[in-house]
N, C-alpha and C positions, 0 to 999 in steps of 0.2 A: 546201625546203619542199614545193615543186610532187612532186617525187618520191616523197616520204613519204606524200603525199594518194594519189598514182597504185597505189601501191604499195599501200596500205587500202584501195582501190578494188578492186583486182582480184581481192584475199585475200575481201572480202567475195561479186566476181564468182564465185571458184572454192568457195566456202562453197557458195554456190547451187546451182551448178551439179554438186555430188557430193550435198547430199540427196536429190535422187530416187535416185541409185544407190545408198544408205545407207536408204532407206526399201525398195528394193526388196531387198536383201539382209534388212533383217532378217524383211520378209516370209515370204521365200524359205523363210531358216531354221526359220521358228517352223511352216511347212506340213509340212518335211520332217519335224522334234521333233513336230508333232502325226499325224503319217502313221505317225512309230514307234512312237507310243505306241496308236496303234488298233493297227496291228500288231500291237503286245506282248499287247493287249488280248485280243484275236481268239484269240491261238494260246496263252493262261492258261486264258483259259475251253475250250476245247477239248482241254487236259493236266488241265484239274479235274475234266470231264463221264467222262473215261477214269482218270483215276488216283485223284482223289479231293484233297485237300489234307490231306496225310498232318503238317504240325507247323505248331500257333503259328506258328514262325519263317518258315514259306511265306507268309503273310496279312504280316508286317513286309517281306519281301520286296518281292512284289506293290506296297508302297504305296513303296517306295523304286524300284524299277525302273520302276515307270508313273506316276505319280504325277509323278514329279519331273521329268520330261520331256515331260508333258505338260503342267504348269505353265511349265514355260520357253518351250516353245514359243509358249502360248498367250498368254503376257506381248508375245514379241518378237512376235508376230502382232499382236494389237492397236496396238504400239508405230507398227505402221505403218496405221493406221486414223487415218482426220483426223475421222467424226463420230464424239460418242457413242454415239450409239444401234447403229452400226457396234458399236465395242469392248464395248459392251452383251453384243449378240445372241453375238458370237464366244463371248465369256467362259461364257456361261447354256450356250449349245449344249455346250462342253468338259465342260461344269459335269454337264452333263443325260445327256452320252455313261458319264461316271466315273461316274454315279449307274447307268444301265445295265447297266454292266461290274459296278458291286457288287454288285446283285441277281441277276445270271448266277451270278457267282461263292458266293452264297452258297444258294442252286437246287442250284446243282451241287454243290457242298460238303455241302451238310446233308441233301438228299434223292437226285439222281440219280444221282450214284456213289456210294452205300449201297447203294441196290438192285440185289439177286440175279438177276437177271430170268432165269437159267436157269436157275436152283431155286427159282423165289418160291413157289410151294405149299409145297417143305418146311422151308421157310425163316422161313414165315410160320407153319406148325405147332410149328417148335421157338421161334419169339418167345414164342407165348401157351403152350407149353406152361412157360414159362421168364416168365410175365408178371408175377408178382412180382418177380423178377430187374433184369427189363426197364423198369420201371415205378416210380413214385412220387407219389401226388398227396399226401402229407404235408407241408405246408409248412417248411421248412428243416433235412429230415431229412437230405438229399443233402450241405447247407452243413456240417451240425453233422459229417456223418463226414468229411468233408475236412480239416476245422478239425483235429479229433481226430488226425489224419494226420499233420497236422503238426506238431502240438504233441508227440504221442508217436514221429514218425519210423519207423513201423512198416514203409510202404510206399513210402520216399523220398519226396523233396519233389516232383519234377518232375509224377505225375502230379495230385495234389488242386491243387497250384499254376496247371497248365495248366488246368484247369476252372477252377475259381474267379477265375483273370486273364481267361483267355480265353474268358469265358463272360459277364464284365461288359465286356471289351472289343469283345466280337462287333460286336454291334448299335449301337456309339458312332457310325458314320459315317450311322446316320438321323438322327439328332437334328440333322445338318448340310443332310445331302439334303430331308429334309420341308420342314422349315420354311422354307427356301432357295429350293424349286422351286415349291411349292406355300402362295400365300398361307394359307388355313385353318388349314395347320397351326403359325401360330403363335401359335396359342392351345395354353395348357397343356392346358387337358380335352378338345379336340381332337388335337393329337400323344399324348397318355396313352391315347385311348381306341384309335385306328389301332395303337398301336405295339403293346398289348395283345392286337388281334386279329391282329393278325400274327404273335407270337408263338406264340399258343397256336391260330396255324392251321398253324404249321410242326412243333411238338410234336406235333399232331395226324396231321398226314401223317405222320411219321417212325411212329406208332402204327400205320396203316392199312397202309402202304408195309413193316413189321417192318426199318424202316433206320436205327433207332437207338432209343436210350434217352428216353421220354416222361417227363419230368418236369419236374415243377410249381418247383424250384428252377433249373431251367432259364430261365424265365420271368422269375422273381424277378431273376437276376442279368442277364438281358439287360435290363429294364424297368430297372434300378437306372443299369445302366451308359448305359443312353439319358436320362433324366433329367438325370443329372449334367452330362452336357453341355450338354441345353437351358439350365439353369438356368445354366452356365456363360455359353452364348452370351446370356445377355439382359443380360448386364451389360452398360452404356449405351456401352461405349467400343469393347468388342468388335463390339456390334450395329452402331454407324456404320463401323467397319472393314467391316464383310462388305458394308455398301451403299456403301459405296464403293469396293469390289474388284466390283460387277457382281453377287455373288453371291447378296445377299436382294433382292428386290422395291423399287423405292423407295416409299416410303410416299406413301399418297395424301391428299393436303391439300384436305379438304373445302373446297369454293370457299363465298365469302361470299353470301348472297342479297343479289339486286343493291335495294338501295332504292329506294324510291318518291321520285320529286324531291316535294319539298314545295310548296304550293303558296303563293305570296305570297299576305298576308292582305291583302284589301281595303280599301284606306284609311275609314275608319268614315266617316261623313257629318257636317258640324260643325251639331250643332243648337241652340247658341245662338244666342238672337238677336241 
């Protein structure tokens, strides 16, 4: 019996004594997972700003090769954090780098590698001379010939399909970011009104810049495809998911006003006689 206590003894002695080397390992790991993943990060946006992100399938990429290692990292890095507010800060920081990397990535994609910059005058002479071409502010003229596209097969499916997926899927990762980083925008008329001008300030550059096609169904399917999310993430179960992953704000619980103590009423005076 003495042997069997001794023996549970020392298993619980050697438990102890390999958690710190099992907290410093997973450490280790999730530094090195998130060392590669800025890496990965660094040297994407620097192949986008020079080549440009030539398919759909590069942006699924992208969210498969960094993403998911940055997540794993970021998980086993916490894993060895003892306060909250510790695994807090990691998670938001990770959270706020990937938010970063997306707006690099979509800077470079949608406007800095379009531009000609060694023929931008004539470059910019053949956009507007070609600006009906180029251009569209008719609302779902862009949608309705795509549609048609497909329904009649005229021009394959690959390219109306890659607009019209890829053009509601573009802009789906604000609708995670805003609201996530930034308390304001989780209100709906505030994320709608930001995401609006964002929009139609990157159509806008793309006009000025003659680095791609300005149009108003552009907008539509990017605002369409950020909504659907929002409205996705406010269902009540996925909302306590993301506060509980670190990644929205925890909600602030108005404190109570502190009461007045009441004051004991004074015993009346007995006035009979």
């Amino acid at each position: 019996m003495e042997n069997l206590e001794l023996e549970k003894t020392q298993s619980e002695l050697d438990k102890k004594a390999s958690a710190p080397r099992r907290i410093r390992l997973k450490k280790n790991a999730g530094i090195i997972l998130m060392s590669l993943a800025f890496t990965a990060m660094l040297w994407q946006v620097i192949a986008i700003y020079l080549t440009g992100m030539r398919h759909v399938t590069h942006g699924l990429l992208l969210i498969v090769g960094i993403c998911l290692p940055l997540m794993l990292g970021t998980y086993l890095y916490t894993r060895a954090l003892t306060s909250r507010e510790e695994r807090r800060k990691a998670v938001r920081f990770s959270f706020f780098a990937l938010f970063v990397f997306y707006c690099a990535v979509l800077l470079g994609a949608l406007i800095i590698s379009r531009v000609d910059y060694a023929t931008f005058a004539q470059t910019r002479a053949d956009y507007l001379k070609n600006f009906d071409r180029m251009t569209n502010f008719y609302p779902l003229e862009t949608i309705r010939l795509y549609i048609n596209a497909i329904k009649y097969d005229y021009i394959g499916m690959e390219i109306p399909l890659s607009n019209l997926v890829g053009n509601t899927m573009l802009f789906m990762p604000m609708a995670v970011f805003l609201p996530c980083l930034f308390r304001p925008m989780q209100k709906l008329w505030v994320f709608a009104l930001t995401a609006v001008l964002l929009l139609v300030a990157i159509e806008a550059l793309q006009l000025l810049l003659a680095c791609g096609s300005c149009d108003v169904d552009d907008i539509l399917l990017n605002l369409t495809g950020t909504l659907i999310v929002f409205g996705i993430l406010k269902i009540p179960f996925l909302h306590r998911l993301l506060i509980k992953l670190y990644l929205l704000p925890e909600e602030i619980v108005p404190e109570a006003a502190p009461q007045e103590p009441t004051r004991e009423e004074a015993p009346t005076p007995d006035t009979t006689a």
